[in-house]
C-alpha positions as CSV (number, residue, x, y, z in Angstrom):
1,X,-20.3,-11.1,50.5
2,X,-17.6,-11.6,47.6
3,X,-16.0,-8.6,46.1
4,X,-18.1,-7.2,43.0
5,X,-16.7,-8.5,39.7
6,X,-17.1,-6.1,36.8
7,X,-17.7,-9.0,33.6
8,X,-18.0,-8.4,29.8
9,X,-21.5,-9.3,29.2
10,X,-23.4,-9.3,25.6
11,X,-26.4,-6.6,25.3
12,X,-28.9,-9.6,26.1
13,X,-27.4,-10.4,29.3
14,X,-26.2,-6.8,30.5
15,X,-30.7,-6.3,29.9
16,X,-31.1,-9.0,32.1
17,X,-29.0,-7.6,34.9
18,X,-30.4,-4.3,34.7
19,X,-34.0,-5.2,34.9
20,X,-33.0,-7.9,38.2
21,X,-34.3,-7.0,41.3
22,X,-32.2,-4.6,43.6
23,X,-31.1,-7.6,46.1
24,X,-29.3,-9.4,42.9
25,X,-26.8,-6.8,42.2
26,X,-24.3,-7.4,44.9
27,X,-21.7,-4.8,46.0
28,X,-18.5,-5.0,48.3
29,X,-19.3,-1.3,49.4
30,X,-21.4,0.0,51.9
31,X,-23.7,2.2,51.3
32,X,-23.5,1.1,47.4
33,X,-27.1,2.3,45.8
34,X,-28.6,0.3,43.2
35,X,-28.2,3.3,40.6
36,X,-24.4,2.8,41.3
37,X,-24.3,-0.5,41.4
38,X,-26.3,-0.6,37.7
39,X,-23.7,1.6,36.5
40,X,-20.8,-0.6,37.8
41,X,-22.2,-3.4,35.5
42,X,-22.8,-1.8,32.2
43,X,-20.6,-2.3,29.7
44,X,-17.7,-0.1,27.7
45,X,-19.3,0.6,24.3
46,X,-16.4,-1.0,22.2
47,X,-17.5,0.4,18.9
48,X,-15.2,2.1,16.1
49,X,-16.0,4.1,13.7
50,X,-15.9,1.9,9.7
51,X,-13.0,3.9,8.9
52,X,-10.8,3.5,11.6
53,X,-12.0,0.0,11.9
54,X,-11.2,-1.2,8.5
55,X,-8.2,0.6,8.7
56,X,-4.7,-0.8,8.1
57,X,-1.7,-0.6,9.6
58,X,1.5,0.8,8.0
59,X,3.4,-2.3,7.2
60,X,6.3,0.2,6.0
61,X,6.0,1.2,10.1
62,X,5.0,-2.3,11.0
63,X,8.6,-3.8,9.7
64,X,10.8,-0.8,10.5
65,X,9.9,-1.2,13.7
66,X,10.6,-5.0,13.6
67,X,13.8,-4.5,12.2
68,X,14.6,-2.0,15.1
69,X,13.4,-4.5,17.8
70,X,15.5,-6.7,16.2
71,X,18.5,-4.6,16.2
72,X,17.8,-4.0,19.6
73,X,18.3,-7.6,20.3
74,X,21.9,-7.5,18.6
75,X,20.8,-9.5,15.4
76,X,22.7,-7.8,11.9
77,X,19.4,-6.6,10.2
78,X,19.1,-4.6,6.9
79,X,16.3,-2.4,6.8
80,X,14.5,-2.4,3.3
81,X,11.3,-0.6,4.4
82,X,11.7,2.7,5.1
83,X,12.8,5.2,3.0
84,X,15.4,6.8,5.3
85,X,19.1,8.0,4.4
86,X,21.9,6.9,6.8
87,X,23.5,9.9,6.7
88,X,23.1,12.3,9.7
89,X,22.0,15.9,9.4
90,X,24.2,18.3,8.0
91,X,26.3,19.8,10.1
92,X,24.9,23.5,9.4
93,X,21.4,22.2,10.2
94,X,22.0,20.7,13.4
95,X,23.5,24.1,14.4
96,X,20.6,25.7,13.7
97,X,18.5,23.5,15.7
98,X,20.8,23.8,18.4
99,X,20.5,27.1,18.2
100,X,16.8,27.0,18.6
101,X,17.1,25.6,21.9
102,X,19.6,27.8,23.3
103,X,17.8,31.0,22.3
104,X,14.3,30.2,23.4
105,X,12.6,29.0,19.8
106,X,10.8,26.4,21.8
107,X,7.4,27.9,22.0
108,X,4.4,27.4,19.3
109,X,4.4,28.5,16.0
110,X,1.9,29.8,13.6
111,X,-0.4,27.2,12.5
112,X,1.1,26.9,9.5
113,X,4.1,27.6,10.1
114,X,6.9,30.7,10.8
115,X,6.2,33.3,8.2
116,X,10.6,32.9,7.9
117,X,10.4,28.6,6.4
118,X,7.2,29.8,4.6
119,X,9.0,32.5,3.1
120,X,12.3,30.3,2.4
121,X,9.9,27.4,1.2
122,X,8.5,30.0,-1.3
123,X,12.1,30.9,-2.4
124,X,12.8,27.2,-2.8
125,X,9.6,26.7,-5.4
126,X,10.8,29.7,-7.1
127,X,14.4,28.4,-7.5
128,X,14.5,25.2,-7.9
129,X,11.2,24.3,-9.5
130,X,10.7,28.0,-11.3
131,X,6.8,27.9,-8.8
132,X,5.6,30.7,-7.8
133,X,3.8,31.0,-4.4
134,X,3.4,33.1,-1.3
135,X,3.6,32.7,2.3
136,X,0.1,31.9,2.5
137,X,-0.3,29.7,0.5
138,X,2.2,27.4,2.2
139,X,0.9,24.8,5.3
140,X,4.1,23.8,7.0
141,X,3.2,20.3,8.9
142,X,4.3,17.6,11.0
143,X,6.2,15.4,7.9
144,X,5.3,14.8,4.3
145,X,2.8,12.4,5.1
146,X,0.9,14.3,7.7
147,X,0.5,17.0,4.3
148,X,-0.7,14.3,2.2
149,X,-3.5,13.0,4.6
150,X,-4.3,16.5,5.5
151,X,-4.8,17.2,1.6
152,X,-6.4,14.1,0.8
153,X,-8.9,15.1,3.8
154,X,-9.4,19.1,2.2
155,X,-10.5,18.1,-1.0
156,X,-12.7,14.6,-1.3
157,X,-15.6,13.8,-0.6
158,X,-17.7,10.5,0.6
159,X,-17.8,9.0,-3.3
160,X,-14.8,10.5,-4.9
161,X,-12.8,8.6,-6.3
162,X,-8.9,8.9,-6.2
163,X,-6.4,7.3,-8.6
164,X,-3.5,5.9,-7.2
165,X,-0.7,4.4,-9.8
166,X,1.0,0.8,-8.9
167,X,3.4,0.1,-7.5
168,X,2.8,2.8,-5.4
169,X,3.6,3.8,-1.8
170,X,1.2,1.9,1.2
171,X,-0.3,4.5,2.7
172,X,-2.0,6.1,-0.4
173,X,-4.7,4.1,-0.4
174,X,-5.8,3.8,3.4
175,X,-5.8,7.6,3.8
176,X,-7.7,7.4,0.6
177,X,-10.5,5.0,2.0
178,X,-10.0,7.1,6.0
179,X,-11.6,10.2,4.3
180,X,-14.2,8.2,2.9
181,X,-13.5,8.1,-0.6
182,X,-12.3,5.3,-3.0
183,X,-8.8,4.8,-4.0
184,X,-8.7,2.9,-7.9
185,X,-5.8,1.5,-8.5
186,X,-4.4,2.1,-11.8
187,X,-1.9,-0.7,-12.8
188,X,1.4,0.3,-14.1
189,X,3.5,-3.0,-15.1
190,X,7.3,-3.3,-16.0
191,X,6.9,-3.1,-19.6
192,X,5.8,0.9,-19.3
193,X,8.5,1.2,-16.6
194,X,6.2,1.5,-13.8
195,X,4.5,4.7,-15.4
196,X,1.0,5.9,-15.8
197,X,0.6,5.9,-19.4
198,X,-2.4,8.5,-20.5
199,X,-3.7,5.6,-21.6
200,X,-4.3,3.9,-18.5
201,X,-5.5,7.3,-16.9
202,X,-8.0,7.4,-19.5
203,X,-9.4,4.2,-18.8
204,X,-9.6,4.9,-15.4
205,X,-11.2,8.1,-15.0
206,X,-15.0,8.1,-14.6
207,X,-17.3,10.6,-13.1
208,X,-16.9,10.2,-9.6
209,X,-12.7,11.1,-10.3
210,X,-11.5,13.9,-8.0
211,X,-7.8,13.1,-7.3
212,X,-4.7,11.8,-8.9
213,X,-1.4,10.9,-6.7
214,X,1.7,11.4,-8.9
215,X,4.8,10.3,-7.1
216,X,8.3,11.2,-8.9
217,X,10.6,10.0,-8.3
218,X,8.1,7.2,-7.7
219,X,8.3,5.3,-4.2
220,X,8.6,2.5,-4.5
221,X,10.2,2.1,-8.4
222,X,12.1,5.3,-8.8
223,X,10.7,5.7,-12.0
224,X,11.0,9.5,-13.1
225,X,8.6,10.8,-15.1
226,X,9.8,12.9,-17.8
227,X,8.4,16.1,-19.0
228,X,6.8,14.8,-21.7
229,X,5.4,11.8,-19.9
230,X,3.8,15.0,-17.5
231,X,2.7,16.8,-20.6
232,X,0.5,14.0,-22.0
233,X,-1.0,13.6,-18.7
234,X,-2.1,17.1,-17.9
235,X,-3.4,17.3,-21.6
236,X,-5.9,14.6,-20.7
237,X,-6.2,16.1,-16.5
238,X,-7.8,19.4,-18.5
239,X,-10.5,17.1,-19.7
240,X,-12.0,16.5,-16.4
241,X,-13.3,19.8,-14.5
242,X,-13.2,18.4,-11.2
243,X,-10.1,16.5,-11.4
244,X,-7.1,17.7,-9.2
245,X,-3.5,15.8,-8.7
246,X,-1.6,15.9,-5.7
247,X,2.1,16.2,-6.9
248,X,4.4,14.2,-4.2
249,X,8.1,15.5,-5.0
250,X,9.7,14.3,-1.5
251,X,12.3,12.3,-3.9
252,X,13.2,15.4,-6.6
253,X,16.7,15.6,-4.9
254,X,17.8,11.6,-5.0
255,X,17.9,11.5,-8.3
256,X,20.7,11.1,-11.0
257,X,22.1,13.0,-14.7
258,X,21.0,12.9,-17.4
259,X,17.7,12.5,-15.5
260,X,15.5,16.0,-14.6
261,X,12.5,16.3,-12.0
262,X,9.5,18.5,-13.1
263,X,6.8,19.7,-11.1
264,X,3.5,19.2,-12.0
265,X,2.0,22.8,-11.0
266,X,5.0,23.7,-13.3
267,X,2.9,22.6,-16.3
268,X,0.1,24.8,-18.7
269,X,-2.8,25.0,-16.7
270,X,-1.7,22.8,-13.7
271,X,-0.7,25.3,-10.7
272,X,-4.6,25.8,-10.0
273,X,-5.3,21.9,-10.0
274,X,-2.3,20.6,-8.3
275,X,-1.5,20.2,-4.6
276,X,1.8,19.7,-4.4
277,X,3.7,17.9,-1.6
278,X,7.2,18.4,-0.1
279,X,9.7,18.0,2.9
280,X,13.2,17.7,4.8
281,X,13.0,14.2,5.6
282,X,15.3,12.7,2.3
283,X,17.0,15.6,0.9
284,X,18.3,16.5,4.0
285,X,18.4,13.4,6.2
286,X,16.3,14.7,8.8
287,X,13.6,12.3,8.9
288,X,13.6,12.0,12.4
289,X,12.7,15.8,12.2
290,X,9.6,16.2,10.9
291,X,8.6,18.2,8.6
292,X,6.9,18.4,5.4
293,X,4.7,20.9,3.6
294,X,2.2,21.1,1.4
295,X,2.1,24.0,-1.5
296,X,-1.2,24.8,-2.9
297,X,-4.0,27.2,-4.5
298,X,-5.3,29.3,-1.4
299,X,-8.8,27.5,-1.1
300,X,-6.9,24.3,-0.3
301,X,-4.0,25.8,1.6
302,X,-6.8,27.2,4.0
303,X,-8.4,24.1,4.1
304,X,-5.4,22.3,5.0
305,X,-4.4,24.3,7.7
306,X,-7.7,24.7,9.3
307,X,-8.0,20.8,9.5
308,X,-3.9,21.1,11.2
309,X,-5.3,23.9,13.3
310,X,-8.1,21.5,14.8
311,X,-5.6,18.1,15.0
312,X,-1.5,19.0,15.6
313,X,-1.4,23.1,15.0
314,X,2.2,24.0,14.3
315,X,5.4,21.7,13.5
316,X,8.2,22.0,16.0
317,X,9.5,25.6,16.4
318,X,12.9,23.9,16.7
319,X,12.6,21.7,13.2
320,X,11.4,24.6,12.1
321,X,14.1,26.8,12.8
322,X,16.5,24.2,11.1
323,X,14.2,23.8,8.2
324,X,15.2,27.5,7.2
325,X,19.1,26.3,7.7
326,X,18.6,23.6,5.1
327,X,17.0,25.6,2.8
328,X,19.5,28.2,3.4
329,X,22.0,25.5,2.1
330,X,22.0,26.5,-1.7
331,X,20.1,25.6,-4.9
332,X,18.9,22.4,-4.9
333,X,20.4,21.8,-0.9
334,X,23.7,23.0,-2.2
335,X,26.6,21.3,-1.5
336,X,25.6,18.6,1.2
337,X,22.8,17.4,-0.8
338,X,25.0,17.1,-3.7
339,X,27.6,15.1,-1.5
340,X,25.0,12.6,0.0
341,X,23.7,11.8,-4.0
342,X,26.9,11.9,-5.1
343,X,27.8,8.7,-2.4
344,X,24.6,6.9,-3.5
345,X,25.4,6.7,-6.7
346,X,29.1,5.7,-5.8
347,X,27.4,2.6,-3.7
348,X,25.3,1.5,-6.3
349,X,28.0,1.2,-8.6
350,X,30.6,0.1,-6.2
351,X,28.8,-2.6,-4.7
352,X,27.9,-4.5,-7.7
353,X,24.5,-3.8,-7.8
354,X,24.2,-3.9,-11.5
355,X,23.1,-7.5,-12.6
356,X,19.9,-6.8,-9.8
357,X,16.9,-4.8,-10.2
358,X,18.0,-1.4,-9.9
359,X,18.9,-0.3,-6.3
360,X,18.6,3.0,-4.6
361,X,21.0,2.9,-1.8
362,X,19.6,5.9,-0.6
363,X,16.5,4.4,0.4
364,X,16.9,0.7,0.1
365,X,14.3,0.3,-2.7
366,X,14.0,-2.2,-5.5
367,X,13.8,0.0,-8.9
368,X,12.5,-1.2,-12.6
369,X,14.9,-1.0,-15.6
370,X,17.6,1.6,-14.4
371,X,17.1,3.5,-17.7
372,X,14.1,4.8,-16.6
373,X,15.0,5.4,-12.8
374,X,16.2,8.6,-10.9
375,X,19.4,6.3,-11.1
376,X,19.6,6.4,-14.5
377,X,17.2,8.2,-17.2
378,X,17.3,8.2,-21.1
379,X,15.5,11.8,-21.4
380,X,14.2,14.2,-18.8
C-alpha cells in the first residue's frame, strides 16, 4: 500500500472523495477508520476575510526593509522611505531605559499606560501645545501608528467616509478601508503648497463624512499648516455634526523659524472633535522604541484603549520608563531636540540642497516650495 498523500483538491472533488466507498480511501496506518481517514482528506479552508484580503502592504515597510537587506549585503544604500532620524537616543533616555532593566520595570503596565508618562504626557500638552488633558484621557500604545489605527477603529463605522489630504502618508487609507469605511481622497496640488484648502474640504464633505486626517508637519511634503490655514478649516469642521479630525503632530518638533506648529484641539470648539495623535519616535530618535499616544475626549480615549486592551494591552514598561526621561528633557525636548533640528537644518543648507525640491534631512523626504515647509515658513 503507498503512503497516504494529503492533496489540495477543489470543493467538487474533495465531495467526490467523501461520498467514495470506505475501501477507496487508502491509509498507511493500521487501524486507520474511515472517519479518520475522511478527515485526513478534507481540505484547509483558505479563506480571508475582504478586509484583510484586499489589504496592502506598507510599501514604506516593504522598501525599508529592502534597503536593509541590501545593506546587509554590503551595497551603499540611501534610505528615502522611512521617516527615521540617524541620530541615536539621547543619552539621558537610554539611561533611563537602562535603568528600567536593572531595577525590575520589566513587568506589564496599565493598559494604557503608567499613570507617571500619562501624567508627563499631560504636562507635555499643557506646555508645549497650551492642551489641557488628564491622565485618563491619555491611551499610551505600541507607536504612533498603532494610535492611529486604534482611533480610526474607535470611531467609524461600515459607510463612513474619511478624508484623507494628498500627498499624504501610505497607510492612511488601508487602515481607513481595514475598519470598513471609505477613505476620499482629497487632492492637494503644488500650487496650494500641498494644503487642504477649505475649499477642497468643502467639496469633499458629504453626508456619510466622519473623519478628517490632518498631518502637520505633513508627511510626506512638510507643508505646515499655519494657524490661520487651521482656523478656516475648523470654521467649516463646525458645520458638520458628525464630523471629527484626527490631528497627527508626530512631526511638531522637526520643524524650522519663523515657522510655528498649532494643534488642532488647540482651536474654538475643536478639543471635543479632535483625536489627536503623538509619539517618541522623531523628536526623540527612538523609533525603534515604540511608543506613541493618542490624546482624546474620554468616550474615544475609552474606546481606544478597550480595543488595545483586547489586541497588544500595555507598551513596553521599559519604553515606557524612558518615555518619561524624554519628556523630562525640557520644553519642547529641551536641549537634545533643539541640537538634532539644529543639525538638520545645517545639512540642508550645507549640502547644497537648495536648487532641489525642498529636503528634510531628518527624514529623507522630498518637500514642496520650502516657503511653505517646516524648513522654511512665510507666517505661522
Amino acid at each position: 500500500m503507498q503512503p497516504y498523500q494529503v492533496v489540495s483538491r477543489s470543493p467538487a472533488q474533495t465531495r467526490q472523495v467523501l461520498s467514495a466507498p470506505a475501501k477507496t480511501l487508502h491509509c498507511s496506518l493500521r487501524g486507520t477508520t474511515r472517519a479518520q481517514a475522511i478527515m485526513t482528506v478534507k481540505e484547509v479552508d483558505t479563506t480571508l476575510n475582504p478586509r484583510v484580503a484586499a489589504l496592502k502592504p506598507s510599501k514604506t515597510m516593504a522598501l525599508t526593509d529592502l534597503a536593509s537587506s541590501m545593506q546587509q549585503k554590503g551595497i551603499d544604500v540611501v534610505g528615502l522611505a522611512a521617516g527615521e532620524p540617524d541620530f541615536d537616543t539621547p543619552a539621558q533616555i537610554l539611561d533611563a531605559g537602562i535603568e528600567a532593566l536593572r531595577t525590575g520595570i520589566t513587568h506589564y503596565t496599565p493598559n494604557t499606560g503608567t499613570l507617571a508618562l500619562r501624567q508627563a504626557i499631560c504636562n507635555k500638552l499643557l506646555q508645549d501645545n497650551s492642551l489641557e488633558y488628564n491622565h485618563a484621557q491619555i491611551v499610551v500604545s505600541n507607536g504612533a501608528k498603532q494610535s492611529i489605527w486604534q482611533a480610526v477603529l474607535a470611531v467609524c463605522s461600515e459607510g463612513d467616509e474619511v478624508l484623507v489630504p494628498a500627498p499624504f502618508w501610505v497607510s492612511y487609507p488601508e487602515m481607513v478601508k481595514l475598519a470598513g469605511a471609505k477613505p476620499v481622497i482629497v487632492n492637494c496640488p503644488a500650487e496650494d503648497n500641498f494644503l487642504l484648502t477649505p475649499a477642497a474640504l468643502q467639496a469633499s464633505l458629504g453626508p456619510a463624512s466622519r473623519l478628517l486626517i490632518l498631518c502637520s508637519p505633513s508627511n510626506p511634503t512638510g507643508s505646515v499648516y499655519s494657524r490661520h490655514d487651521l482656523e478656516a478649516i475648523a470654521q467649516i469642521v463646525a458645520g458638520h455634526p458628525r464630523l471629527l479630525v484626527l490631528s497627527d503632530e508626530i512631526y511638531e518638533h522637526i520643524i524650522y523659524p519663523p515657522a510655528q506648529h498649532h494643534s488642532f484641539a488647540g482651536l474654538e470648539g475643536m478639543y471635543d472633535r479632535t483625536l489627536t495623535i503623538n509619539g517618541f519616535s522623531k523628536a526623540f530618535a527612538m523609533t525603534g522604541w515604540r511608543l506613541g499616544y493618542l490624546a482624546a475626549p474620554p468616550v474615544f480615549a475609552k474606546a481606544a484603549a478597550a480595543i488595545q486592551s483586547q489586541s497588544t494591552s500595555g507598551a513596553s514598561s521599559i519604553a515606557q520608563h524612558a518615555g518619561v526621561a524624554a519628556l523630562g528633557l525640557g520644553h519642547k525636548g529641551g536641549q537634545p531636540v533643539e541640537h538634532m533640528r539644529e543639525a538638520f537644518q545645517k545639512r540642508r543648507v550645507h549640502h547644497s540642497f537648495q536648487p532641489l525640491l525642498s529636503v528634510r534631512p531628518a527624514c529623507m523626504k522630498l518637500f514642496c516650495n520650502e516657503e511653505y515647509t517646516s524648513l522654511r515658513c512665510p507666517s505661522s
